[in-house]
N, CA and C atoms as an extended XYZ file, in Angstrom:
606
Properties=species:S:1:pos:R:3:atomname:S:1:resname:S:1:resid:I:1 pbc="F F F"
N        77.246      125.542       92.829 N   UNK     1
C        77.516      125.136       94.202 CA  UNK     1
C        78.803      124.329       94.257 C   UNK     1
N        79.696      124.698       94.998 N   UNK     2
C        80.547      124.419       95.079 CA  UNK     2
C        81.024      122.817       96.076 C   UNK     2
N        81.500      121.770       96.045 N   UNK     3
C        80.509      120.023       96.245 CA  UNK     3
C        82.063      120.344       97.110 C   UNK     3
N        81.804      120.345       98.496 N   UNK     4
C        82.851      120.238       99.454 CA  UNK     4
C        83.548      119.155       99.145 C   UNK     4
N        84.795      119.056       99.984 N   UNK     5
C        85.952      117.857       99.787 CA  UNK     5
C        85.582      116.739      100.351 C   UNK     5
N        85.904      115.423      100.374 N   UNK     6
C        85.687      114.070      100.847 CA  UNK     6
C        86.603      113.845      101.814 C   UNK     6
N        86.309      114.092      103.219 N   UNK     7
C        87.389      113.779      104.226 CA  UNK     7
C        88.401      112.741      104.238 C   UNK     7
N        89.191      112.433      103.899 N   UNK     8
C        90.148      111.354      103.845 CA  UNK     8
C        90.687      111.149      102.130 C   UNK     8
N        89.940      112.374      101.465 N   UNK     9
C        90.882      112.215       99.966 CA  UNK     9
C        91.974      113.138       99.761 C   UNK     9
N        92.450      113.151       98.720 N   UNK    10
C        93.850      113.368       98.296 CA  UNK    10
C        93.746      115.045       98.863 C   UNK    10
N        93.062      115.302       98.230 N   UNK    11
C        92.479      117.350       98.004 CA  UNK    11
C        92.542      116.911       99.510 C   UNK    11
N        91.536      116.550      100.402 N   UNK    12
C        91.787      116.946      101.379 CA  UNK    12
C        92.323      117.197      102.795 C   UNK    12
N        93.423      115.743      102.426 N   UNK    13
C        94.684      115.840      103.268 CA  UNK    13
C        95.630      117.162      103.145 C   UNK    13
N        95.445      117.583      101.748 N   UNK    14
C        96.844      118.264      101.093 CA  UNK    14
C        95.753      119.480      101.783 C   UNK    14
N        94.524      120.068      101.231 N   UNK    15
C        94.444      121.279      102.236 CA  UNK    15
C        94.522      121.352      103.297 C   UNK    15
N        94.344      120.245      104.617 N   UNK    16
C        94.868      120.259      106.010 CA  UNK    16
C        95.934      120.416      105.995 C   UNK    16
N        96.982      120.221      105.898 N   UNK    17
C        98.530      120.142      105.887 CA  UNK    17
C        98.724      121.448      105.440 C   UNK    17
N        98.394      122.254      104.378 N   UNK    18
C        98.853      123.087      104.211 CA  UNK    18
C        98.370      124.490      105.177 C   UNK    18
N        96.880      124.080      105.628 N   UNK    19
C        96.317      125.053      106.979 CA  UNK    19
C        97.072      125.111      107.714 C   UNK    19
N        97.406      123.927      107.977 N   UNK    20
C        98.281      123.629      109.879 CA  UNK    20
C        99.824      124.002      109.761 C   UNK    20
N       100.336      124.299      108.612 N   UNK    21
C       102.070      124.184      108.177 CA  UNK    21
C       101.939      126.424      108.150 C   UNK    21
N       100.654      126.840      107.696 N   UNK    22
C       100.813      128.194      106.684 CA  UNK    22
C       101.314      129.064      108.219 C   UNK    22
N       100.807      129.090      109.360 N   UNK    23
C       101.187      130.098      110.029 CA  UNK    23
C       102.300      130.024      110.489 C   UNK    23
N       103.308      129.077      110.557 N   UNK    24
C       104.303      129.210      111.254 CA  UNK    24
C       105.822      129.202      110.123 C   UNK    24
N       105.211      129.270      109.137 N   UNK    25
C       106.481      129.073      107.788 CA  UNK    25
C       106.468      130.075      106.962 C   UNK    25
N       107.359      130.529      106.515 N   UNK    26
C       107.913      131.591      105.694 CA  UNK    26
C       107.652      131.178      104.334 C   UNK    26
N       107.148      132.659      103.263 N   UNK    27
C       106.974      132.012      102.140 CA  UNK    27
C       107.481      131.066      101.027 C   UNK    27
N       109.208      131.070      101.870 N   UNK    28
C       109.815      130.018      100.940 CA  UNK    28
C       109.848      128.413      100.960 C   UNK    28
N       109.859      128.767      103.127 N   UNK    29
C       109.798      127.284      103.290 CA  UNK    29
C       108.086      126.695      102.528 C   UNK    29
N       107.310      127.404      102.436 N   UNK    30
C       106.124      127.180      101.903 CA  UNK    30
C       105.590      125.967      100.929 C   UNK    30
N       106.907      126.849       99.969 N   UNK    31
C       106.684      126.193       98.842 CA  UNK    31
C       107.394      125.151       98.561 C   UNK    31
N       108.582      124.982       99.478 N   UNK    32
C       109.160      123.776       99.352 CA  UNK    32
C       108.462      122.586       99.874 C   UNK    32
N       107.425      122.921      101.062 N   UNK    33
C       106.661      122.020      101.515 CA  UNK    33
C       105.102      121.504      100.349 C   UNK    33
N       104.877      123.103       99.898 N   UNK    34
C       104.162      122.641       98.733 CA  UNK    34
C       104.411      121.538       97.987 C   UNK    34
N       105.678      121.834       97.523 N   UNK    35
C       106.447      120.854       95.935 CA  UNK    35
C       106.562      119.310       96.754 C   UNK    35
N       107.103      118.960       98.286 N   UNK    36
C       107.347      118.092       98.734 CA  UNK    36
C       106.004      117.250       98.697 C   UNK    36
N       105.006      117.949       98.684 N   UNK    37
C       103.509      117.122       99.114 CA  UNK    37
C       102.920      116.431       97.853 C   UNK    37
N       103.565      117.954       96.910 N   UNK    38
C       102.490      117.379       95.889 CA  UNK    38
C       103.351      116.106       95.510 C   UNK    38
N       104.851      115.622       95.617 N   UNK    39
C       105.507      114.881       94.975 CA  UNK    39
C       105.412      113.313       95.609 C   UNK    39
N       105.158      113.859       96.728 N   UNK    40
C       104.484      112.776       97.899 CA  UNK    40
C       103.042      112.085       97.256 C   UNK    40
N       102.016      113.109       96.716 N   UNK    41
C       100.616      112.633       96.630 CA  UNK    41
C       101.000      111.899       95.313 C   UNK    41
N       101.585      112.459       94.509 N   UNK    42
C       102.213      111.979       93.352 CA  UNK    42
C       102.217      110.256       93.550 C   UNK    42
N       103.307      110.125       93.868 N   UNK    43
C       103.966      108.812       94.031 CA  UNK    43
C       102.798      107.819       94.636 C   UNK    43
N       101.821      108.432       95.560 N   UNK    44
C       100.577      107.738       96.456 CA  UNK    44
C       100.118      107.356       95.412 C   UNK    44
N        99.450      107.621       94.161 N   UNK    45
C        98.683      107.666       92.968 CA  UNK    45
C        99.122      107.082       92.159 C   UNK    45
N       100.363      106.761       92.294 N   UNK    46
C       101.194      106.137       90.552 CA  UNK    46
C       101.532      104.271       91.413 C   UNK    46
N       101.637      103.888       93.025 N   UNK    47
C       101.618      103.302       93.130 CA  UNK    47
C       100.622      102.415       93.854 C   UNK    47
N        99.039      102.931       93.844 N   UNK    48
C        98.240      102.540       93.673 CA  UNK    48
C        97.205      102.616       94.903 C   UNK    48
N        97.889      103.950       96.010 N   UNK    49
C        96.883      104.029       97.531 CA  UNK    49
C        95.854      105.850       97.226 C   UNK    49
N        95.758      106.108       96.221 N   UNK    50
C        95.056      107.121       95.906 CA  UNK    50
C        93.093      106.451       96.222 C   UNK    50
N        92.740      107.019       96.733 N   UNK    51
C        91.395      106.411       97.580 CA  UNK    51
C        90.274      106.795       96.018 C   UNK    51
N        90.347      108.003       95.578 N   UNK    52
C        89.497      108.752       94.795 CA  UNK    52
C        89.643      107.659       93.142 C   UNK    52
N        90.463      106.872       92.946 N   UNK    53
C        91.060      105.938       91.946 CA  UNK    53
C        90.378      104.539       92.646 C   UNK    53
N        89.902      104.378       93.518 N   UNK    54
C        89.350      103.042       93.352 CA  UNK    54
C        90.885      102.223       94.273 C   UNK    54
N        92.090      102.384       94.283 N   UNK    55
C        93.249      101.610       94.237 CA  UNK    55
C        93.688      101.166       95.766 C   UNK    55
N        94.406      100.259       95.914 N   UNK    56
C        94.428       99.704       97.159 CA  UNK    56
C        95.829       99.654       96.987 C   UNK    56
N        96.595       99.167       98.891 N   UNK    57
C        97.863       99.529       98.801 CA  UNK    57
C        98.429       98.706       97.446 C   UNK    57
N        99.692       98.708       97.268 N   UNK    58
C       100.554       98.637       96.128 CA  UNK    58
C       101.222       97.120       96.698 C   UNK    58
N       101.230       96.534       98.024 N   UNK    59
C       102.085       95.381       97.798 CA  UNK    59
C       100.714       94.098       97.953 C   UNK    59
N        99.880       93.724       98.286 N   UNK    60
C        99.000       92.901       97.787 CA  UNK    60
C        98.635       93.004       95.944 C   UNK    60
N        98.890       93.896       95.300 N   UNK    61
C        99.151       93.745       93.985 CA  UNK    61
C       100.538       93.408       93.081 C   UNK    61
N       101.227       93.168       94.014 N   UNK    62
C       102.017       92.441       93.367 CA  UNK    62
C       102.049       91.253       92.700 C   UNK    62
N       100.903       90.326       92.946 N   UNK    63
C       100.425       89.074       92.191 CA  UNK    63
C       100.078       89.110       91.074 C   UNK    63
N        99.843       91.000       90.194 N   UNK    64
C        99.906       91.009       89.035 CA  UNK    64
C       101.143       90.690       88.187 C   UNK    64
N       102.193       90.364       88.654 N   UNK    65
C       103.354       90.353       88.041 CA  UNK    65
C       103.672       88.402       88.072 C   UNK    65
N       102.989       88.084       88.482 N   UNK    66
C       102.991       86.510       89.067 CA  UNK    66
C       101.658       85.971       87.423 C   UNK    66
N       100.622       87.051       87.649 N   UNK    67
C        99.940       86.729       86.711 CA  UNK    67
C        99.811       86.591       85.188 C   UNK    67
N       100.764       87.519       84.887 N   UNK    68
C       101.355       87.457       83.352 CA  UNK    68
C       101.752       86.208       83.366 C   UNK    68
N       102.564       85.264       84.159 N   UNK    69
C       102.947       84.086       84.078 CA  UNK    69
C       101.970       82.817       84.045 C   UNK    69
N       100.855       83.308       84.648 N   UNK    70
C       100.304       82.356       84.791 CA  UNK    70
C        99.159       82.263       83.188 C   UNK    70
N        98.812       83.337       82.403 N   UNK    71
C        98.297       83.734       81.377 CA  UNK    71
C        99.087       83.379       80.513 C   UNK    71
N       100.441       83.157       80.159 N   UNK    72
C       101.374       82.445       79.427 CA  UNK    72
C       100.962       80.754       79.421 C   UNK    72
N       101.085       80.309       80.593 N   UNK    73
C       100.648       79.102       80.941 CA  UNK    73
C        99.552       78.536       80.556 C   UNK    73
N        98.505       79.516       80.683 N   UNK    74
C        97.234       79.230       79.926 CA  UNK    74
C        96.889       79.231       78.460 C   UNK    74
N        98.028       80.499       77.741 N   UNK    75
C        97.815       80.461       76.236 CA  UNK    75
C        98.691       79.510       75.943 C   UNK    75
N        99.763       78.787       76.859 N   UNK    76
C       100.181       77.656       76.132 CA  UNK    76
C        99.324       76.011       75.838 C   UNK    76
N        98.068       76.225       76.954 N   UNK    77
C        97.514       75.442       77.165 CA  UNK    77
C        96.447       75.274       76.249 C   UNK    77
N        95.911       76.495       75.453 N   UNK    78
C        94.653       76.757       74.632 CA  UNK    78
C        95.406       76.589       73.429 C   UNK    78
N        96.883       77.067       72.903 N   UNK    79
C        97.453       76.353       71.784 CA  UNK    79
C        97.888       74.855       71.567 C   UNK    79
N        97.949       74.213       72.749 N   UNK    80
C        97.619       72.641       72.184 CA  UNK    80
C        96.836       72.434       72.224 C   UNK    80
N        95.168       73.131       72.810 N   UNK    81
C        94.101       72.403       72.707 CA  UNK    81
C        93.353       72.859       70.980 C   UNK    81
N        93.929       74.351       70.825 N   UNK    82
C        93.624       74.489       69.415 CA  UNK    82
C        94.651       73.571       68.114 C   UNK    82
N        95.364       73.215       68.705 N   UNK    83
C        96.721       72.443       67.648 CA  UNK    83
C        95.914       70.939       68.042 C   UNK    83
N        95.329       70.636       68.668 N   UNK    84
C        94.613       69.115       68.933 CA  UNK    84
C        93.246       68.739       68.102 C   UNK    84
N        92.892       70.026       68.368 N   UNK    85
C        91.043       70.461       67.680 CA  UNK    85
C        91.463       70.356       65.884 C   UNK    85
N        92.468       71.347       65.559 N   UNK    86
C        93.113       71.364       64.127 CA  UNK    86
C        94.651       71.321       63.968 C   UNK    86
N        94.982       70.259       63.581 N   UNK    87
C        96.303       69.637       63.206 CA  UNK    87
C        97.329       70.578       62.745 C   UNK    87
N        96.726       70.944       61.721 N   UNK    88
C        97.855       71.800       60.707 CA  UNK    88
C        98.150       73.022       61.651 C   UNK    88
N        97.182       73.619       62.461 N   UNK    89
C        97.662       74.776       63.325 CA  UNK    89
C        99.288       73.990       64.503 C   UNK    89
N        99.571       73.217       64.040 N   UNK    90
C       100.771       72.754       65.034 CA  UNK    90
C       101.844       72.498       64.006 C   UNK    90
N       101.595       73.217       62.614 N   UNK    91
C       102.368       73.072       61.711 CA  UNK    91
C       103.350       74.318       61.565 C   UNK    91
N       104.474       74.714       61.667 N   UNK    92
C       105.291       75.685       61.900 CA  UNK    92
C       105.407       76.643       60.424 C   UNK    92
N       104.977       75.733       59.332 N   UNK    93
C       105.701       75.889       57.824 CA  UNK    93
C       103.872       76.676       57.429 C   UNK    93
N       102.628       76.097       57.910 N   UNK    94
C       101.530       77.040       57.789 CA  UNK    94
C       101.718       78.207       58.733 C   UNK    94
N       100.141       79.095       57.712 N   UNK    95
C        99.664       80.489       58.260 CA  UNK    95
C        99.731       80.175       60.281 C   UNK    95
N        98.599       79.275       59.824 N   UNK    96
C        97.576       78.929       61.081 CA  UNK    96
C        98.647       78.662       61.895 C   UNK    96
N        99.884       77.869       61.757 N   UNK    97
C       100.885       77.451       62.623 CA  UNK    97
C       101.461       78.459       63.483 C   UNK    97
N       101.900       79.426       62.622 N   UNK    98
C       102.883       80.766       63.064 CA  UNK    98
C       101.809       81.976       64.130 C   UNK    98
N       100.286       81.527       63.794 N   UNK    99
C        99.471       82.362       64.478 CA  UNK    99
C        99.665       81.733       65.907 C   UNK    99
N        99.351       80.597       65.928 N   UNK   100
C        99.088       79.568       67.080 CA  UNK   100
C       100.311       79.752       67.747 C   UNK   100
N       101.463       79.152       67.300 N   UNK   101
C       102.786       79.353       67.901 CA  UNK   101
C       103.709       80.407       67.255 C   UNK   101
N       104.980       80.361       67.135 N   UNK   102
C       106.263       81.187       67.181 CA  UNK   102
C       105.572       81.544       65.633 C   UNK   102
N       105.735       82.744       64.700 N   UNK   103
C       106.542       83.960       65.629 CA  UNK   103
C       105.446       84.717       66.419 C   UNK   103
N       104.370       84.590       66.121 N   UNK   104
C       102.792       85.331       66.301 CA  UNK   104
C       102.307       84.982       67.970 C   UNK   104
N       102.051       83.862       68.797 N   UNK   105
C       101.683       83.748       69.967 CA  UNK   105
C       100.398       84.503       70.114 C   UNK   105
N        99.143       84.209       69.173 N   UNK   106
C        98.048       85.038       69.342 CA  UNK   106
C        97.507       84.505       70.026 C   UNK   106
N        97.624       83.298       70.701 N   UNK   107
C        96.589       82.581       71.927 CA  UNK   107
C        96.652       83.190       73.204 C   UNK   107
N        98.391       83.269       73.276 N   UNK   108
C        98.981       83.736       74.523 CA  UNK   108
C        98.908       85.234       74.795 C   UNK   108
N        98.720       86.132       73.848 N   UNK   109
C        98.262       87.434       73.776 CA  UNK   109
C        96.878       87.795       73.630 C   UNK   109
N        96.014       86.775       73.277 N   UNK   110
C        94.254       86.809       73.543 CA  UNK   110
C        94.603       86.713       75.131 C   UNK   110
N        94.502       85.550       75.805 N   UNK   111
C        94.753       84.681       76.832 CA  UNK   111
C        95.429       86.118       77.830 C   UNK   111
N        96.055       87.128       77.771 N   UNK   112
C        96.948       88.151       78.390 CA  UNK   112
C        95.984       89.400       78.523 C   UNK   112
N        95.234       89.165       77.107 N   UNK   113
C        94.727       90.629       76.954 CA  UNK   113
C        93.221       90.305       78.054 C   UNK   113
N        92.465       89.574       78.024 N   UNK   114
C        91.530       88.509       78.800 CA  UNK   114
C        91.800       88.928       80.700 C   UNK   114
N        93.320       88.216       80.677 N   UNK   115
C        93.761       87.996       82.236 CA  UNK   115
C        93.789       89.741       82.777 C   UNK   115
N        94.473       90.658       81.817 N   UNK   116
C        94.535       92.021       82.200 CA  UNK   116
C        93.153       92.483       83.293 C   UNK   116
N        92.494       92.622       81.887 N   UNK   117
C        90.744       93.181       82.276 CA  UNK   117
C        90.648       92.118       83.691 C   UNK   117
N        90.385       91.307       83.659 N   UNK   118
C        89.939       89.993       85.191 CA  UNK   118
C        90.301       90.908       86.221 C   UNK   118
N        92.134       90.719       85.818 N   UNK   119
C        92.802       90.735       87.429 CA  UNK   119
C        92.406       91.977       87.653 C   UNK   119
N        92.555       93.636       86.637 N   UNK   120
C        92.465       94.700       87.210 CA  UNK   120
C        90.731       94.989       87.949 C   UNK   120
N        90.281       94.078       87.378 N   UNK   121
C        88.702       94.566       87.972 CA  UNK   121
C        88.403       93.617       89.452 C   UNK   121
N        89.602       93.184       89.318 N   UNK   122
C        89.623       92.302       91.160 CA  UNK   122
C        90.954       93.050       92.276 C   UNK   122
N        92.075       93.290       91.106 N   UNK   123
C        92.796       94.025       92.190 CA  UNK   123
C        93.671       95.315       91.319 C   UNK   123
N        92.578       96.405       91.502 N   UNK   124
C        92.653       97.591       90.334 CA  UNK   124
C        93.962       98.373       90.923 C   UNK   124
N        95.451       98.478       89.795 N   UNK   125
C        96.380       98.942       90.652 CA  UNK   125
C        97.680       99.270       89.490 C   UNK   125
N        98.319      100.453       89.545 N   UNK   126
C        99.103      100.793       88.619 CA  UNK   126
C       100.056      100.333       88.040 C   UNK   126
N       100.179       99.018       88.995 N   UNK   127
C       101.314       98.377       88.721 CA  UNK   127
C       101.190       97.449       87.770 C   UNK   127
N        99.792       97.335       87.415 N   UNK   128
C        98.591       96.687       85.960 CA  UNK   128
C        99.673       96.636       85.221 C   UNK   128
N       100.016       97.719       84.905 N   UNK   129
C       100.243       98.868       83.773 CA  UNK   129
C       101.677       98.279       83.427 C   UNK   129
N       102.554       98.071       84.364 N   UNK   130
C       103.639       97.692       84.357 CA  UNK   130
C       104.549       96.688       84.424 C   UNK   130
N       103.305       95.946       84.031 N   UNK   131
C       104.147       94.377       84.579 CA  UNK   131
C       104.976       93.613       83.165 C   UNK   131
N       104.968       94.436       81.955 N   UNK   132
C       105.907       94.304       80.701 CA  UNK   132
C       107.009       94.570       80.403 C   UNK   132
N       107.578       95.180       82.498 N   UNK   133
C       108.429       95.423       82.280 CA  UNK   133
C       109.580       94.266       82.251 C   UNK   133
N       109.661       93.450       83.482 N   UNK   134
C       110.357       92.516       83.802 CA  UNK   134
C       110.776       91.515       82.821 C   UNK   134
N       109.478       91.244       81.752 N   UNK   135
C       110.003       90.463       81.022 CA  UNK   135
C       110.403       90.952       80.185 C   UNK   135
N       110.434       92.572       79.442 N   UNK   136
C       110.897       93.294       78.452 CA  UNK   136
C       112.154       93.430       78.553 C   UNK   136
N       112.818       93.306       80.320 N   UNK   137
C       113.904       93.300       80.452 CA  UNK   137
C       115.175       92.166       80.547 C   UNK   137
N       114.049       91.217       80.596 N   UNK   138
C       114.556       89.310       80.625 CA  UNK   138
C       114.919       89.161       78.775 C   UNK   138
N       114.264       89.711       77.946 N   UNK   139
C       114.396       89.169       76.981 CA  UNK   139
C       115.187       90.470       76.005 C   UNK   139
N       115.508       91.869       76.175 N   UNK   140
C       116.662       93.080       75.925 CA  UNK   140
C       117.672       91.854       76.526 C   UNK   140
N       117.706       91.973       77.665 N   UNK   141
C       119.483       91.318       77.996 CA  UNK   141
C       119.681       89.781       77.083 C   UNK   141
N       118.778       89.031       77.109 N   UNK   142
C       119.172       87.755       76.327 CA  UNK   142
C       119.386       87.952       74.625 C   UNK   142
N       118.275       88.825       74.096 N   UNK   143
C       118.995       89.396       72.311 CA  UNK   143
C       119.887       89.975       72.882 C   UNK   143
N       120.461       90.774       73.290 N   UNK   144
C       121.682       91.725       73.853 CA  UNK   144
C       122.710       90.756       73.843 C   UNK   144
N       122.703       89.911       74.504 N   UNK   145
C       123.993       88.601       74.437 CA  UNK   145
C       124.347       87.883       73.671 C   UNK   145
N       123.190       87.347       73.184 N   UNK   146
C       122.657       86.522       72.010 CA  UNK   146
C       124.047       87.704       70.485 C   UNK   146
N       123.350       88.459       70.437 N   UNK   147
C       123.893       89.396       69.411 CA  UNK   147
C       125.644       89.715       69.879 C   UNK   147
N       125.945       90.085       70.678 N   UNK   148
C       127.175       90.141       70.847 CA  UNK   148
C       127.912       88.529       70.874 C   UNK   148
N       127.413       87.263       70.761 N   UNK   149
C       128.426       86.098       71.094 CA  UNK   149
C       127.703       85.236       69.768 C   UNK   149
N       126.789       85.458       69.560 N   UNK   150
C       126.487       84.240       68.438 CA  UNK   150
C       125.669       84.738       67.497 C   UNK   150
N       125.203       86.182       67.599 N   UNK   151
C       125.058       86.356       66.064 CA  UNK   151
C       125.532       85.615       64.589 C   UNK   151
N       126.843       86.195       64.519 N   UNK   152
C       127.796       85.586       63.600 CA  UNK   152
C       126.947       84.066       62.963 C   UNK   152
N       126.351       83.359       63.655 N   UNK   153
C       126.405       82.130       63.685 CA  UNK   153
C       125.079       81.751       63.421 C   UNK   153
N       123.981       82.708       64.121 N   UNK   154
C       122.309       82.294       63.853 CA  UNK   154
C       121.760       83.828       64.568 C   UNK   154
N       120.999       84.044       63.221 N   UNK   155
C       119.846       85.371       63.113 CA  UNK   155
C       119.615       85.924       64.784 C   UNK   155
N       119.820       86.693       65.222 N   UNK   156
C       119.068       87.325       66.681 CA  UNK   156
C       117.329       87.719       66.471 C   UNK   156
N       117.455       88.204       65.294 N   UNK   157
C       116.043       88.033       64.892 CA  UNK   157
C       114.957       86.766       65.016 C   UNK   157
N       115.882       85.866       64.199 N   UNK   158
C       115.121       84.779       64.156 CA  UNK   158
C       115.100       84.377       65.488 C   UNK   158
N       115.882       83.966       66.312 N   UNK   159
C       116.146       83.561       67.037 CA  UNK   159
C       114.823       83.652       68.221 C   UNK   159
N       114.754       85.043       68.263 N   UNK   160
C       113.714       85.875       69.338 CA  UNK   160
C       112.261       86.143       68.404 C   UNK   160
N       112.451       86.637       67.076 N   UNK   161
C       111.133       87.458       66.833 CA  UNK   161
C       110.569       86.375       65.166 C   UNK   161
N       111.641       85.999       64.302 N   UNK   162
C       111.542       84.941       63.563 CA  UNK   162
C       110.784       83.801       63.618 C   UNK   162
N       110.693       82.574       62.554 N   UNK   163
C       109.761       81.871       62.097 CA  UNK   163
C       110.873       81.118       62.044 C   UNK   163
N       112.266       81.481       61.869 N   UNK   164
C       113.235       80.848       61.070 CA  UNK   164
C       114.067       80.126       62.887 C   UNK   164
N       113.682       79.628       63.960 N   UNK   165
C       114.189       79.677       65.122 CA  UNK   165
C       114.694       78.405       65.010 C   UNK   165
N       115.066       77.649       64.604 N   UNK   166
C       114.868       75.929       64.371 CA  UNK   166
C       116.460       76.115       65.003 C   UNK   166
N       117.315       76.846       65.411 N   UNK   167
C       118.873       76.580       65.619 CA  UNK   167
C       119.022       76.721       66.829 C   UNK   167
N       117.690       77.151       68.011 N   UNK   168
C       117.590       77.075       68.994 CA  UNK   168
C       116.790       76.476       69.875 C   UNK   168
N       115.563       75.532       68.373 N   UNK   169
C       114.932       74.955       69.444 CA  UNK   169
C       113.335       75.926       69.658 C   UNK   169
N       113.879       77.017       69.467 N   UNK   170
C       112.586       78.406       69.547 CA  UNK   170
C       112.623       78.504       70.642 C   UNK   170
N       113.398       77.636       71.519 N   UNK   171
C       112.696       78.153       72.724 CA  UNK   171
C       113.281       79.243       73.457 C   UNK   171
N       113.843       79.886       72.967 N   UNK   172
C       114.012       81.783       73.390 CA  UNK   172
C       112.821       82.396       73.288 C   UNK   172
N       112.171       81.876       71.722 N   UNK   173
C       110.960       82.563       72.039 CA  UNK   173
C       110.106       82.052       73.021 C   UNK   173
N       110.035       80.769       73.174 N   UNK   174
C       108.787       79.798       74.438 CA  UNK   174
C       109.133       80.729       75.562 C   UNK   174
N       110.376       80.726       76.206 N   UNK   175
C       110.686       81.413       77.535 CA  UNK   175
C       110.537       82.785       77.716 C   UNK   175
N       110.933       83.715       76.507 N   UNK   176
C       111.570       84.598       76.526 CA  UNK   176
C       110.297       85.814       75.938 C   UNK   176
N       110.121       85.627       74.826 N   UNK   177
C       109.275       86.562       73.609 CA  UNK   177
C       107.685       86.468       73.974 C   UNK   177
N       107.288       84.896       73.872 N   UNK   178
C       105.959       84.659       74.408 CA  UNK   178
C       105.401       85.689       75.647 C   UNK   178
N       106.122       85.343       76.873 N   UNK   179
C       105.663       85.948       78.086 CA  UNK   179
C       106.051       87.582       77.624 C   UNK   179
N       107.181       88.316       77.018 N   UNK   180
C       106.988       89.702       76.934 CA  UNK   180
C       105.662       89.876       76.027 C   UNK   180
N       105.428       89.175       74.737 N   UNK   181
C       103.683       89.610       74.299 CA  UNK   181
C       102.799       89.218       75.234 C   UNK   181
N       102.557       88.455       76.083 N   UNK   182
C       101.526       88.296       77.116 CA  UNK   182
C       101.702       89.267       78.145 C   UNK   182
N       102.698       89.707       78.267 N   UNK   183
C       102.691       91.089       79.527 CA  UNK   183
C       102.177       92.363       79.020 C   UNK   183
N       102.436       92.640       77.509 N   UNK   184
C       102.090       93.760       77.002 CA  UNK   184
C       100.774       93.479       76.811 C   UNK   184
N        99.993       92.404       76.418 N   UNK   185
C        98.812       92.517       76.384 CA  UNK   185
C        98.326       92.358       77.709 C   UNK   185
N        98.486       91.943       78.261 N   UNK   186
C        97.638       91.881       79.639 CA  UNK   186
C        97.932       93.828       80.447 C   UNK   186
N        99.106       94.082       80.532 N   UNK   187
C        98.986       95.850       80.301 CA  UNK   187
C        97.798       96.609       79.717 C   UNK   187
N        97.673       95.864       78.320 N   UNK   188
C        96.697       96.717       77.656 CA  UNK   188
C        95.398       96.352       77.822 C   UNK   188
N        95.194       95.429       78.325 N   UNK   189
C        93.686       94.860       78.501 CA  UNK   189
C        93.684       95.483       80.079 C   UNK   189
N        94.673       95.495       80.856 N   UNK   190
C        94.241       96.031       82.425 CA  UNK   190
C        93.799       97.903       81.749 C   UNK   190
N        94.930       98.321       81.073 N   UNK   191
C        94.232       99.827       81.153 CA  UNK   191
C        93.152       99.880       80.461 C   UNK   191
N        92.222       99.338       79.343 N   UNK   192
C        91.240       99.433       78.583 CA  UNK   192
C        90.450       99.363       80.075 C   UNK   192
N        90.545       98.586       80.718 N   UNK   193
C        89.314       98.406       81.928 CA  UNK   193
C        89.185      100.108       82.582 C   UNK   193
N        90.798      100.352       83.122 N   UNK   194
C        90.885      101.394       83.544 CA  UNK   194
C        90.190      102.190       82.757 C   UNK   194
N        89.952      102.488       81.742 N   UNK   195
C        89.370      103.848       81.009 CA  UNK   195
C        88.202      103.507       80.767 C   UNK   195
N        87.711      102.411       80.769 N   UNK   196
C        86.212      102.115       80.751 CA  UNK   196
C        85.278      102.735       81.757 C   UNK   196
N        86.058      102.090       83.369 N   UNK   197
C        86.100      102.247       84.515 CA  UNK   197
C        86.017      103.799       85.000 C   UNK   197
N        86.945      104.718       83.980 N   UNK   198
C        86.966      105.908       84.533 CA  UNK   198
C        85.909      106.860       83.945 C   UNK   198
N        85.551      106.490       82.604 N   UNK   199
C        84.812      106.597       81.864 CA  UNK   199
C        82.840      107.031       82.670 C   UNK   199
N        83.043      105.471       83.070 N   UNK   200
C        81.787      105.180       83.672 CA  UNK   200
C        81.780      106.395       84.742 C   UNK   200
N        82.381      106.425       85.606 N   UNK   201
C        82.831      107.434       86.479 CA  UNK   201
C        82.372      108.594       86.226 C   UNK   201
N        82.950      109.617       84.967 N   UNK   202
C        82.515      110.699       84.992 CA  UNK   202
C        81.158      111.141       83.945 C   UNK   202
């Protein structure tokens, strides 16, 4: 048995439109209207108003991109409370140090991967997915500069991804490195929901 369409979903806007367009258009204009729709439904779906996805419009989710920041904030907050609880984890030259802080940031990437799953199961939206970008692109242009003017002078490595940061202070990585691993994990913890989510679904 064939489970009719859901009035107001994707399938069945696109077969109205194409009923009401077929008698008066030629087979070429057809298909250009075809390709135009599907590229249309496309874009509906990737930015987050696809009804059959659970997803709501695309600009009230923009606070996912606000939220990576605020999940930074918090794993900075759970690494002094773990560097308070145990000392030596605030030690740069230990294991435990480099986990806690620079080069590793595993609080701030627990703390990301955590905020992902939350926010997407409160405001489920593709732009989840993407919010590693901004800072992926804050911290390409700063090694990018970094390497062309002062390489010569102190590691770009160290500088950004290093243990060895002491000539800057680290704090390229505090500003810079931290928040791109908290965006990628919070990415990956929003889509794990998603596939859980879709999972359950079918």
């Amino acid at each position: 048995m064939v489970t009719p369409l859901r009035e107001g979903s994707t399938c069945y806007l696109f077969k109205k439109s194409l009923q009401a367009r077929s008698a008066t258009h030629q087979p070429k204009q057809m298909w250009c209207l075809i390709r135009s729709r599907i590229i249309f439904l496309s874009m509906r779906s990737v930015l987050g108003t696809h009804e059959d996805n659970n997803f709501s419009t695309p600009i009230p989710n923009l606070p996912h991109f606000a939220f990576v920041y605020l999940a930074v904030l918090a794993g900075f907050l759970l690494s002094l409370l773990i560097t308070a609880v145990f000392p030596p984890a605030g030690e740069q030259a230990t294991l435990t140090g480099q986990l806690v802080g620079e080069p590793m940031w595993v609080p701030e990437i627990v703390v990301g991967v955590l905020a992902g799953r939350l926010a997407y199961k409160r405001l489920p939206s593709a732009l989840a997915f993407l919010v590693w970008i901004p800072p992926a692109g804050f911290l390409f242009w700063s090694a990018w500069s970094w390497q062309k003017t002062m390489a010569p002078y102190d590691s770009t490595w160290d500088t950004y991804f290093g243990n060895n940061c002491s000539g800057s202070e680290c704090l390229y990585e505090l500003f810079l490195t931290a928040p791109f691993y908290t965006s990628v994990a919070y990415s990956l913890g929003a889509y794990t929901t998603y596939l859980v989510a879709k999972r359950r679904v079918e």
